[in-house]
ROSELUM-96136 format. One line per 4 residues: number of its first residue (from 0); their letters; for each residue x, y, z of C-alpha. Coordinates in Angstrom, 2 decimals. Layout:
BEGIN
NUM) a) X/Y/Z; ...
This chain:
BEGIN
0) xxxx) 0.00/0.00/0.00; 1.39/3.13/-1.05; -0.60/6.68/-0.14; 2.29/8.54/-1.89
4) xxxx) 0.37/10.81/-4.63; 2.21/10.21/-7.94; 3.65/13.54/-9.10; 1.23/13.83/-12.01
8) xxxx) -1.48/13.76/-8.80; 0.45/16.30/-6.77; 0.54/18.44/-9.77; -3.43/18.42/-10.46
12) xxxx) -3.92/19.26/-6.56; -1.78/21.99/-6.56; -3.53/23.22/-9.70; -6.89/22.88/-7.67
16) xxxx) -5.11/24.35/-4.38; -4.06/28.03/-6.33; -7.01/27.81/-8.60; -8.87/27.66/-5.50
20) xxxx) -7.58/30.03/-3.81; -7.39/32.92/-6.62; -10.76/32.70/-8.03; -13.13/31.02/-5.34
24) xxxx) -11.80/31.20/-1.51; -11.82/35.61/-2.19; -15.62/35.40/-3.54; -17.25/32.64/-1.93
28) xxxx) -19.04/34.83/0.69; -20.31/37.74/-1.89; -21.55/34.72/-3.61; -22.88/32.66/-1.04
32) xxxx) -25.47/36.59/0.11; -26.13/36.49/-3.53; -27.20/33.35/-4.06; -25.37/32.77/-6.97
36) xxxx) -22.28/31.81/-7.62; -20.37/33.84/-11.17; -21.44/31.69/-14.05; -17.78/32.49/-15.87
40) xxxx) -16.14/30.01/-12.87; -17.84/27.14/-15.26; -15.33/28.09/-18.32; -12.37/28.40/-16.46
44) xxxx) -13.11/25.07/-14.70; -13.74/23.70/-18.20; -10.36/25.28/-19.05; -8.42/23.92/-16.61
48) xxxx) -9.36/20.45/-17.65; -11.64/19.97/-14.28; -14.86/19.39/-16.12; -13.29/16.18/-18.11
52) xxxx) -11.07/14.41/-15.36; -11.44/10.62/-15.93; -13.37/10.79/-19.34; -11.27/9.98/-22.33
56) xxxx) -9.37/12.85/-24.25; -11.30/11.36/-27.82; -14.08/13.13/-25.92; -13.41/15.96/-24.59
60) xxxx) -12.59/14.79/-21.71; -8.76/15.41/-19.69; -8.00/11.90/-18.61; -6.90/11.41/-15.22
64) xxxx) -7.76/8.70/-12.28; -10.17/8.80/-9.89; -7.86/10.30/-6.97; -7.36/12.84/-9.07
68) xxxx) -10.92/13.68/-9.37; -11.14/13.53/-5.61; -7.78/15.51/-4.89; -9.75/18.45/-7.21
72) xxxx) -13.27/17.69/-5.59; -11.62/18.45/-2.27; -9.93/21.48/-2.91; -13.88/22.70/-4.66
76) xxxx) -15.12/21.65/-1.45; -12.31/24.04/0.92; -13.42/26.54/-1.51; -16.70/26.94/-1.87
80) xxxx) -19.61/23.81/-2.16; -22.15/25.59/-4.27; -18.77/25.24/-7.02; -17.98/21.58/-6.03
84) xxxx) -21.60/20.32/-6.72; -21.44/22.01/-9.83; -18.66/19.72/-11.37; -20.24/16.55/-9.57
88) xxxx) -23.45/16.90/-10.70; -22.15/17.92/-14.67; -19.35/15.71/-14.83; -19.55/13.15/-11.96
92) xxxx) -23.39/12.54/-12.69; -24.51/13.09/-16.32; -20.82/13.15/-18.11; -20.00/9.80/-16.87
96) xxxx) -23.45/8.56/-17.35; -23.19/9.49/-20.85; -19.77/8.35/-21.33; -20.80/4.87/-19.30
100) xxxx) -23.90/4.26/-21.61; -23.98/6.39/-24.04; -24.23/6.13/-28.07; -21.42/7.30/-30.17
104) xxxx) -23.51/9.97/-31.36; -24.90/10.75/-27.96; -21.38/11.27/-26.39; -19.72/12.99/-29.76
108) xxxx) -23.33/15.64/-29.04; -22.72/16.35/-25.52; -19.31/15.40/-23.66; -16.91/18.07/-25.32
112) xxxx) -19.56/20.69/-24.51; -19.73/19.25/-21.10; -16.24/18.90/-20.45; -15.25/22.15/-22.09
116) xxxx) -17.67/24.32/-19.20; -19.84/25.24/-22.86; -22.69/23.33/-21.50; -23.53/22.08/-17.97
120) xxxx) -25.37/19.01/-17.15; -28.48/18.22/-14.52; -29.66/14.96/-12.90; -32.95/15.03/-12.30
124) xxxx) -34.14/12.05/-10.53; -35.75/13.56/-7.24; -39.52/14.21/-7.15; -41.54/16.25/-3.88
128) xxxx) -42.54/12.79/-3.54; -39.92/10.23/-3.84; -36.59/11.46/-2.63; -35.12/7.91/-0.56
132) xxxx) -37.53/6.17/-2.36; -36.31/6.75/-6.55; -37.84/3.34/-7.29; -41.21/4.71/-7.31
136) xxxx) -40.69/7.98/-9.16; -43.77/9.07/-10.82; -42.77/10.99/-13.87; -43.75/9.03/-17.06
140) xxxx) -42.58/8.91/-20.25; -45.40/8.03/-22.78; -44.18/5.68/-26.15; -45.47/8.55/-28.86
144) xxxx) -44.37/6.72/-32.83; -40.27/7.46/-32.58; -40.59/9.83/-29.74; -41.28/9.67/-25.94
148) xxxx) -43.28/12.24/-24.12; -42.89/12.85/-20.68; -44.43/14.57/-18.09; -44.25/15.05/-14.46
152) xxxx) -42.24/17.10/-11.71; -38.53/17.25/-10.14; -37.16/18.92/-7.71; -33.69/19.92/-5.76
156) xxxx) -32.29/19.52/-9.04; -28.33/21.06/-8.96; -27.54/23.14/-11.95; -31.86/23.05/-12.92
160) xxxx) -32.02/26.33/-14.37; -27.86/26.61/-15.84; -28.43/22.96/-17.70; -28.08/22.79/-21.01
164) xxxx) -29.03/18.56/-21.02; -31.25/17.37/-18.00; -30.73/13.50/-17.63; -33.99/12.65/-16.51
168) xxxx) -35.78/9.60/-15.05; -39.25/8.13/-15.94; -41.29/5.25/-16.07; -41.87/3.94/-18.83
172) xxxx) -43.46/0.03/-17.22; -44.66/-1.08/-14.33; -44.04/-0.02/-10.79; -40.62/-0.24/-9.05
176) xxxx) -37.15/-0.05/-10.64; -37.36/-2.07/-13.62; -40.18/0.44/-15.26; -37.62/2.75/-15.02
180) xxxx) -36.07/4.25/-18.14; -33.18/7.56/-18.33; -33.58/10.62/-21.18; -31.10/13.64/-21.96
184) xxxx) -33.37/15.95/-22.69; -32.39/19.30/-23.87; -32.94/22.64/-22.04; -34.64/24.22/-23.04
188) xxxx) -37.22/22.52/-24.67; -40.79/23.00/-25.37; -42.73/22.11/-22.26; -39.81/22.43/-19.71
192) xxxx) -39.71/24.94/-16.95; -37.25/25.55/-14.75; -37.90/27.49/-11.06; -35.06/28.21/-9.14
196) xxxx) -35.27/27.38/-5.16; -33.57/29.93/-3.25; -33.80/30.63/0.45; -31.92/27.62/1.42
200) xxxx) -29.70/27.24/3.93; -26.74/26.42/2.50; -25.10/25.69/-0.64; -26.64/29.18/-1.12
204) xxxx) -24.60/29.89/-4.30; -25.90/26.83/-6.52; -28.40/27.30/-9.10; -31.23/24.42/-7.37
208) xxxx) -34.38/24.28/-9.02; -37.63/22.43/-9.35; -38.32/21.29/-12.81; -41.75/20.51/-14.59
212) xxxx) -42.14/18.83/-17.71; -45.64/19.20/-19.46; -45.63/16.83/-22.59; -41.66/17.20/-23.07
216) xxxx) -40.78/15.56/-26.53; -37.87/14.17/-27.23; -36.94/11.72/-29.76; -35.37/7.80/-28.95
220) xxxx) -32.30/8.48/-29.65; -32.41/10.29/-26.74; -32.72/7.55/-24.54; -29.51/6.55/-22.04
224) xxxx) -29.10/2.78/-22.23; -32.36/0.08/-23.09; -35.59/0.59/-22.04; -36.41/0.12/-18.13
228) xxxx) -32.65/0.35/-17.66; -32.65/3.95/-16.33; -32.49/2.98/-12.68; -29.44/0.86/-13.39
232) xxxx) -27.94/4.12/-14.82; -29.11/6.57/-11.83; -27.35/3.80/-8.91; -24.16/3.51/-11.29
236) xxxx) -24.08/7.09/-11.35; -24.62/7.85/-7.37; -22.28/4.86/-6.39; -19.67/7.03/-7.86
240) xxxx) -21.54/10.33/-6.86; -21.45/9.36/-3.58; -17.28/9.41/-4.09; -17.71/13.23/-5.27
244) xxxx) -20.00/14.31/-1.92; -17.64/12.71/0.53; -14.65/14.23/-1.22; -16.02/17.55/-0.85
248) xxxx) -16.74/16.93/3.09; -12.86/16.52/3.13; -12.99/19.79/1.72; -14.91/21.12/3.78
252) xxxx) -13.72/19.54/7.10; -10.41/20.85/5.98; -10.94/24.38/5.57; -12.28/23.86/8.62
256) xxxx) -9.53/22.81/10.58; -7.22/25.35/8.49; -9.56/28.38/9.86; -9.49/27.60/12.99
260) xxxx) -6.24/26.81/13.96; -5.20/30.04/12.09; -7.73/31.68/14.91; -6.61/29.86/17.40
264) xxxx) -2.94/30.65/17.14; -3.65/34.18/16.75; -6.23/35.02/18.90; -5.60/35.91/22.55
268) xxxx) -7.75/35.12/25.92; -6.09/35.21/29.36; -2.62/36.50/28.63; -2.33/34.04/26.05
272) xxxx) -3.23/32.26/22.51; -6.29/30.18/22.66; -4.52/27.32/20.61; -2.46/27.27/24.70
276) xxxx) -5.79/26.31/26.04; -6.11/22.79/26.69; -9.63/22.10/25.42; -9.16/24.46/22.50
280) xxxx) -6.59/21.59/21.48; -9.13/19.07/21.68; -11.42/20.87/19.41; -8.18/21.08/16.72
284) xxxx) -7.54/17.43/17.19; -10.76/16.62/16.74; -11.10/18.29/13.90; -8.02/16.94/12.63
288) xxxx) -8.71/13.75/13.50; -12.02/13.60/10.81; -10.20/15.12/8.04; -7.59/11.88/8.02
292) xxxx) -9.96/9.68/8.71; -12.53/10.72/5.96; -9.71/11.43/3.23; -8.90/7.71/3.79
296) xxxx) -12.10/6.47/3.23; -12.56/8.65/-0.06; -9.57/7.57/-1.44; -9.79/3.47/-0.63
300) xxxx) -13.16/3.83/-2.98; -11.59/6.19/-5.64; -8.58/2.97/-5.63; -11.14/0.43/-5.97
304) xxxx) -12.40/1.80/-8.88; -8.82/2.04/-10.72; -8.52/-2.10/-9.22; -11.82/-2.44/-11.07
308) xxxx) -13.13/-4.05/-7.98; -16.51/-3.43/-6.76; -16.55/-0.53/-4.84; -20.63/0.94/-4.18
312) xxxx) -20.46/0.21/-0.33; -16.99/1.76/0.45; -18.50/5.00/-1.61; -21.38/4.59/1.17
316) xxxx) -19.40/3.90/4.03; -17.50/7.13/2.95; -19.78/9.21/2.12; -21.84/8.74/5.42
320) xxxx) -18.58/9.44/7.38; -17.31/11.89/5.57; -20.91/14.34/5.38; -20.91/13.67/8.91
324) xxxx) -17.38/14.62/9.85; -17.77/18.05/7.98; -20.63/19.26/9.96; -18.41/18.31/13.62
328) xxxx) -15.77/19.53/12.01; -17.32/22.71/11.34; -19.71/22.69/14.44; -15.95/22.32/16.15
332) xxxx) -14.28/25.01/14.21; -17.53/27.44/15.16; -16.77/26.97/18.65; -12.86/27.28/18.32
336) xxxx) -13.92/31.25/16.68; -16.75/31.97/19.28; -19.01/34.88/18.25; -17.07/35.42/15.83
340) xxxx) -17.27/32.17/14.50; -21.66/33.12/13.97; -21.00/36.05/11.31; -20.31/35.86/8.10
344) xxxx) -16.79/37.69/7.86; -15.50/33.95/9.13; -15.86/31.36/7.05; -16.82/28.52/9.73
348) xxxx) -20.71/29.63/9.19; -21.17/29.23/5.73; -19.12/25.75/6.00; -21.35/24.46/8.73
352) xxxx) -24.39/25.46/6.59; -22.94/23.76/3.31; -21.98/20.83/5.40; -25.69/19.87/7.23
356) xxxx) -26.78/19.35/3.48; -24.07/16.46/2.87; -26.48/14.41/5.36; -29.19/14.51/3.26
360) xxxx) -28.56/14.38/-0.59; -27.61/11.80/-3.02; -28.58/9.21/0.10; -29.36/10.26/3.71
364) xxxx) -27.12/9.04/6.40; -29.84/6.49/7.75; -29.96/5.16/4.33; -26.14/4.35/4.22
368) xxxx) -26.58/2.56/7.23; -29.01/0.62/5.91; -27.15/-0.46/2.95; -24.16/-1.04/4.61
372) xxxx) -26.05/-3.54/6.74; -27.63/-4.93/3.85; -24.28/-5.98/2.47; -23.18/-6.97/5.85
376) xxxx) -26.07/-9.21/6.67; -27.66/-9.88/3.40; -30.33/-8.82/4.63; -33.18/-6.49/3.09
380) xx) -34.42/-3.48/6.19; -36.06/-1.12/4.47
């Protein structure tokens, strides 16, 4: 076992680290009260190669491993999350979907405009009804001669109103997950509407949106793998998504620990630095402590997938440790900065709001747990 980063590794993260740091770290917080992050970050991520990482260069794409992709999600994450979930939701989501299942002419229409920050990608598989429970989605798709209609309504959908292709899910059978069939559907496109959902509490600079298709046409050959395959193309696509989410909680719990012991070294109570108090210490090496531990666990799954070894409940043991680590991490780091920690000069705030949201999406903590005991007992719980 070797944890050495190969210098071709090193290289991209220090790429991410001073990309970072110039263009996101000094405009994360104007973004964050805007609720909107600049839409020109997209191209320069596309120019920097960050929207193609492990797709092939025939493509588009910039080539890479999967450490790479989680060195760069990581730095995102330090940075700012409304920017990381952009790239995993364009590339990590639809970009390898298409490149996984895909037709020739399907990834020759979209994956250099992906990769290139030209377009942007959505995944809409989330309804207000089924969130946990994608198996019983409710938006059809309707067999029309050589086209499909659909119709029905999504929602939380990262990148909603930015996409330029929305890979969308729908039944198109029976109930549960094998009347379940995947479209990339263009945006826009007669009958879709997208609404943007602000007010939320973090993540605050993503576009989110709820999106409504009335009658949305689209022709077969924009279908993503057979018929009543979609679900197999939506679990593919969070196994590895789940990667991209725990990656950025490294990000996160690291700019967390980097904040605050930067305040606690400089800041002064009693005569002396906090950082010389003893339980201030235990905050840091708390702190400290989840960063490891989570990096570890992101990068065992992003190795199993270079082994070509199956992989889908490491990304789920990592993903619910890592979301979870960010928000003690940055519950830790608030208390390390105090009052000052609850305004938004400080960064610690607006990571602690980004970070309760890793809990939730692409799998809620309780439903890791339940499919890592699945594959530990065999055994079926929901």
């Amino acid at each position: 076992m070797d944890l050495k980063l190969s210098e071709e590794q090193d290289a991209v993260r220090r790429l991410a680290a001073e990309f970072v740091d110039r263009e996101i770290v000094p405009h994360a917080a104007a973004w964050d009260r805007a609720e909107s992050v600049d839409r020109g970050i997209i191209k320069r991520l596309g120019d920097l190669g960050f929207l193609g990482l492990t797709l092939p260069e025939e493509h588009g794409g910039s080539g890479g491993d999967h450490l790479a992709y989680c060195l760069v999600l990581e730095e995102l994450g330090r940075g700012d999350s409304a920017v990381r979930g952009i790239v995993s939701v364009s590339l990590g989501l639809v970009g390898k979907s298409i490149n996984g299942y895909g037709t020739e002419e399907q990834k020759r229409r979209w994956l250099p405009r992906l990769t290139s920050g030209e377009a942007l990608g959505c995944f809409a598989l989330t309804e207000p009804g089924t969130g946990s429970d994608a198996a019983n989605l409710t938006t059809r798709a309707v067999r029309d001669g050589d086209d499909w209609v659909l119709t029905g309504t999504k929602t939380f959908i990262t990148n909603g109103t930015w996409a330029d292709v929305a890979l969308v899910f729908a039944r198109t059978g029976g109930p549960g997950h094998r009347g379940v069939s995947a479209f990339l559907v263009p945006c826009p496109s007669p009958g879709l509407t997208a609404r943007e959902i602000h007010g939320k509490l973090g993540l605050r600079g993503q576009a989110t949106a709820e999106l409504s298709l009335d009658g949305v046409r689209v022709p077969d050959s924009a279908r993503l793998h057979a018929e009543g395959k979609g679900f197999t193309v939506a679990m593919a696509a969070l196994a590895k998504g789940r990667m991209s989410v725990a990656a950025g909680c490294v990000g996160i719990a690291q700019g967390c620990l980097d904040a605050a012991v930067g305040y606690a070294t400089e800041r002064e109570q009693f005569g002396k630095p906090i950082a010389a108090h003893q339980l201030v210490q235990e905050l840091l090496a708390d702190i400290a402590l989840d960063v490891d531990a989570a990096r570890l666990l992101v990068w065992r799954v992003a190795d199993l997938i270079e082994r070509g070894e199956e992989f889908a409940t490491a990304s789920s043991k990592a993903k619910l440790f890592a979301s979870e680590a960010a928000v003690r991490a940055a519950n830790n780091a608030l208390q390390v900065f105090g009052g000052y920690g609850y305004i938004d000069e400080y960064p610690v705030g607006k990571y602690l709001r980004d970070a309760r949201v890793m809990t939730l999406y692409e799998g809620t903590s309780q439903i890791h747990k339940l499919l890592i005991g699945r594959a530990l007992t065999g055994v079926n719980a929901f």
